[in-house]
Residue, then its C-alpha position, 0 to 999 in steps of 0.5 A: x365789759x370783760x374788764x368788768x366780769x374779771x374785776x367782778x370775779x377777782x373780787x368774789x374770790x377774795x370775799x370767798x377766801x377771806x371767809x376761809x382759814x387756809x390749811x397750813x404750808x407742807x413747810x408747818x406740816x412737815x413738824x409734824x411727827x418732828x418736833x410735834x406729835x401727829x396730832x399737833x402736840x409738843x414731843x418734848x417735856x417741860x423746862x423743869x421736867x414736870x411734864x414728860x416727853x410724849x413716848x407714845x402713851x398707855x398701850x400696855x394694859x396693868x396686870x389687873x386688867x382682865x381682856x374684854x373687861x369694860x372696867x378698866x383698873x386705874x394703872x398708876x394706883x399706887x403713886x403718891x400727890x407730889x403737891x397739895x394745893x388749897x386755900x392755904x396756897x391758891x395764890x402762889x398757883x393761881x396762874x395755872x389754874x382756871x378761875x373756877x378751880x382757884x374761887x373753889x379752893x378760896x370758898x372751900x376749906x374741905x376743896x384741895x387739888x392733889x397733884x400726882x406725877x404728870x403721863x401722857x398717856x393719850x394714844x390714838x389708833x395709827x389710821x386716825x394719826x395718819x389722816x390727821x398728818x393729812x388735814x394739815x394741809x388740806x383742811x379749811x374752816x369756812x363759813x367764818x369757821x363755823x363749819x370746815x371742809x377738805x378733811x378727812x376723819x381725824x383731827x383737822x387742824x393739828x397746827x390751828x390758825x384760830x380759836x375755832x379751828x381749835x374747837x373744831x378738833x375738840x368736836x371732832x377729836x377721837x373718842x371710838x366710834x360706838x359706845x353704848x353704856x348705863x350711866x348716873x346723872x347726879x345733882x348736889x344742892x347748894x346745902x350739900x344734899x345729892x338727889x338722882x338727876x339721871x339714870x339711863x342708857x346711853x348709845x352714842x355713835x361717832x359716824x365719820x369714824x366708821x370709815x377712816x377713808x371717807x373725807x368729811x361732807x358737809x351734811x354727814x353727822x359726826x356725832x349721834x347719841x341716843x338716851x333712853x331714861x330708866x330713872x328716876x320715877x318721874x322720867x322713867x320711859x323719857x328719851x331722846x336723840x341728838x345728830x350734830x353735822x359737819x356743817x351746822x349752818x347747812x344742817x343744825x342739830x337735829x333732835x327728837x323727844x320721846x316722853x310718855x305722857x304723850x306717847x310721840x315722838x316730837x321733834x325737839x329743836x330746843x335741845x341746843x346752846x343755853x337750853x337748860x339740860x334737865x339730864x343735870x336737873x337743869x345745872x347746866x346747858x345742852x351745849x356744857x355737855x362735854x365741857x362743849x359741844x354743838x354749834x360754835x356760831x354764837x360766839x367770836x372764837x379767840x386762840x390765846x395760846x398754850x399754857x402749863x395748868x393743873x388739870x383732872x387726868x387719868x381720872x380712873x377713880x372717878x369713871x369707874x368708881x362703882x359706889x358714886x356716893x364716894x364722889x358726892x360730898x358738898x360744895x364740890x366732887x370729893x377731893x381725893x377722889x380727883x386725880x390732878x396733874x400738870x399738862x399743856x393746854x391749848x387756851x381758847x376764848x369764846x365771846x358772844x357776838x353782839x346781837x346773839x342770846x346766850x346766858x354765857x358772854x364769856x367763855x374760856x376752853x382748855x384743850x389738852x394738847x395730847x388728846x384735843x378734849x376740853x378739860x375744863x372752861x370758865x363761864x361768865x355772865x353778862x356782868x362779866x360775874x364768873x357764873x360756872x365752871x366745867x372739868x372732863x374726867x379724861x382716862x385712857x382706855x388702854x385696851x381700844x386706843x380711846x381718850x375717854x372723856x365721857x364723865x364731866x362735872x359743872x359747877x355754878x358759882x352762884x346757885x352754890x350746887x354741882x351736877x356730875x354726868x356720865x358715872x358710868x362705874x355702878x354699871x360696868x364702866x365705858x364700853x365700846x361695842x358693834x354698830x347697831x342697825x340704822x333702824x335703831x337710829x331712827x327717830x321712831x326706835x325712841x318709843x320702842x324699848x330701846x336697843x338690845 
């Protein structure tokens, strides 16, 4: 019977184990701050030199930036495109392009990539690096890698086994950890015509981050976000909560509505995955914020591997553009409006699992080597049919040590039209500000008048 109970145990322990990705060996650590930075990115440039070694990034703010200015002057204003590529061209670069940046450039005469000289210019307070050295050999994803333990706040898995510890670091990456700003959703019709989504108020709250020394628990929210609708008319007074937590198998999302017709506070469960978000008038799903961001459990999560692509970066002029209507032309975002440059990204794909529902069956995520945010990402339906596309607009705000990613643009291949979200520009642009009382976290502040 003894022999029985130890087989018994032997065999529960290889089940547990194999549901686990182990953390990486003190030997795969140990390129860490050598060859890679402590976030898990490549020192050294590229083979011809169109990406830079990594120096450290944008520390020192441009001479124009006034201190404790939420508008930050874009630092590399003055640089020239070093490379132009439209329709003319498209097929010589498709290979480092996404496949929506490409059909763009092939549907759209007036769509072009003006491509200017590569920076890194990610930098990351030293205390969220040092974790992150931490959790390469401490950090596990469980649970098939829908949730992840033994980590402190930082990057879990800076050398990632999988696609999904990959997408764990663009959930978990370092974005501050209180925000609170005005900010513009629009909608461009497939006629080219732009109609106000969204005007609001926004606090979001990356609570693991407020005490670095706390290792993550499976229950603890690592990222909240309250939005309090302003504009227009018709959703003037709405307002909404969202919590996402380390573990959303042991606890999902938790959501909350406020809308004054009813005059209560709801919960509001359906503000997750291919739920259409009505922020961007129902062009994209909740889980398209941020390029990606919820619960990975729909989906089988693939790791492809690193690849040099053009992508939106060191978008100052889309962020804290004060006149949005610059941006909003038809087809697609205003072309010289878009900073482009060369960098490495992490390639994931997302396939959905047989017996799950979602309107995506395939997506691809991009993931910025230096940073972790998703850059951009493919969707495709059922029929295998490119469905939608979305690019982040990463800046770094120089004065905090913040990778800011916080406007995001989708555009749907079939429907013809294009949301933008988070402009933050007519409004004072990103800023950071003190945590707010708890009460103001609570579901009920959301049929108050909001946080002053």
């Amino acid at each position: 019977m003894k022999f029985f109970y130890n087989v018994l145990a032997a065999s529960l322990a290889t089940i547990i184990a194999g549901q686990a990705h182990a953390a990486v060996s003190a030997a795969e650590a140990a390129k860490l701050g050598a060859e890679l930075t402590l976030i898990g990115a490549e020192k050294a440039g590229n083979a011809d030199g169109s990406i830079p070694a990594y120096e450290g990034g944008l520390t020192t703010p441009p001479a124009s930036y006034k201190p404790g200015e939420s508008m930050r002057p874009d630092p590399f204003a003055g640089e020239k495109p070093v490379l132009v590529i439209d329709g003319k061209n498209v097929e010589q670069y498709k290979d480092q392009l996404t496949a929506v940046t490409a059909e763009l450039a092939r549907r759209h005469p007036s769509f072009r990539l003006e491509v200017y000289p590569t920076h890194r210019s990610a930098s990351i307070p030293q205390g969220v690096l040092d974790n992150t050295l931490k959790n390469a050999t401490t950090a596990t994803a469980v649970e098939g890698g829908n949730a992840i333990e033994n980590a402190l706040p930082g990057t879990p898995f800076p050398i990632p086994q999988s696609g999904a510890e990959a997408m764990w670091n663009h959930l978990l990456r370092y974005q501050g950890v209180n925000l609170a700003t005005k900010y513009d959703n629009w909608f461009v019709d497939s006629s080219g015509r732009p109609s106000l989504a969204t005007t609001g108020d926004a606090w979001i709250n990356y609570a693991v981050y407020g005490d670095l020394s706390k290792p993550m628990q499976a229950k603890d929210t690592y990222y909240q976000i309250k939005l309090m609708y302003t504009g227009p008319a018709r959703r003037a007074g709405e307002a909404i909560m969202l919590r996402d937590a380390v573990n959303p198998l042991t606890q999902p999302r938790r959501a909350w509505q406020y809308l004054p017709g009813v005059r209560r506070v709801k919960l509001a469960p359906s503000l997750a995955y291919d739920t259409p978000n009505p922020g961007s008038a129902g062009a994209a799903t909740y889980d398209d914020a941020f390029v990606f961001i919820g619960a990975l459990d729909r989906y089988d999560w693939k790791l492809v591997g690193k690849q040099e692509m053009f992508v939106p970066y060191n978008a100052y002029r889309v962020t804290y553009e004060a006149d949005t209507a610059k941006l909003l032309t038809p087809n697609h975002m205003e072309s010289s409006s878009v900073r482009w440059e060369k960098h490495r990204v992490w390639v994931v794909e997302a396939t959905l699992k047989e017996g799950a529902r979602h309107i995506y069956h395939k997506r691809r995520f991009y993931l910025d080597e230096d940073t972790w945010v998703a850059l951009a990402s493919d969707q495709y339906d059922a029929r295998g049919q490119l469905y939608r596309g979305s690019f982040s607009f990463l800046s770094q705000s120089y004065d905090q040590q913040v990778p800011d990613a916080s406007p995001y643009i989708n555009y749907d291949l079939i429907g013809g039209g294009y949301s933008v979200t988070g402009l933050t520009g007519p409004y004072g642009g990103i800023k950071y500000v003190k945590a707010v009382s708890n009460a103001q976290w609570s579901p009920d502040s959301l049929a108050g008048a909001g946080i002053r």
